[in-house]
N, C-alpha and C positions, 0 to 999 in steps of 0.2 A: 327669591331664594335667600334673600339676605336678612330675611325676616327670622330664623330659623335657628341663626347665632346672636341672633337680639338676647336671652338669656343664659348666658355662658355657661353660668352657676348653676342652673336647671341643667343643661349638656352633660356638663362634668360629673354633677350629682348621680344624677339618668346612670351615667356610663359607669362611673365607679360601681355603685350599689351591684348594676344588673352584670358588672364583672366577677367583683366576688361570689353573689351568691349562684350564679353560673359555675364559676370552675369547681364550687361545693357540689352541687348535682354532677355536672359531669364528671368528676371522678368516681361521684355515684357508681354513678351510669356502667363508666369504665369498668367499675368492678363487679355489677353484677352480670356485662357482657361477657365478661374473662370465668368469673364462676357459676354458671347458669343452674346449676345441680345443687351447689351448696346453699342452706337454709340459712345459714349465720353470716351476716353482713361481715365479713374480711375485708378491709381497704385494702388493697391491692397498690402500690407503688408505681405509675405509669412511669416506662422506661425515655429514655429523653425524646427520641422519635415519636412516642405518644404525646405527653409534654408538648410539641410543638404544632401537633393536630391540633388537641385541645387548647391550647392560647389562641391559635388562627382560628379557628371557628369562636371561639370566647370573642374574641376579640371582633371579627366582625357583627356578631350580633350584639354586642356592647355601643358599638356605636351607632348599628341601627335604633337598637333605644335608647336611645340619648339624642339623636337627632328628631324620631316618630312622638317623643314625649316633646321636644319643643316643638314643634308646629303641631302636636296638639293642644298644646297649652297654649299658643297662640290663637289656634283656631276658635278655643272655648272664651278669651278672653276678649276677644272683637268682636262676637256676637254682644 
């Protein structure tokens, strides 16, 4: 397992990137769930209760990518 934090800098990169452009979609998301009828994309402001869904779900799937991209890049690079 400890092969996995052999590239740090791949983890953190992994995680940052697919943090931001994650919580970009899910506000998306957010807002086209809130206004299903309207045709004109509205951002919609998630209230802090929201806010804290979407960090926790961001958040763990942030660090699933960030860990499944290194030991994939370890995978492809030992062959």
């Amino acid at each position: 397992m400890l092969y996995i934090f052999k590239d740090k800098i791949l983890i953190f990169a992994s995680f940052f990137v697919f943090l931001i452009l994650n919580i970009i979609e899910n506000i998306i998301q957010f807002t086209i769930g809130r206004k299903q009828n309207s045709h004109i994309l509205e951002i919609i402001k998630p209230t802090k209760k929201d806010w804290i869904k979407i960090g926790i779900t961001t958040l763990i799937f942030a660090i699933a990518q960030g860990l499944l991209t290194s030991y994939f890049n370890y995978l492809f690079h030992k062959l």
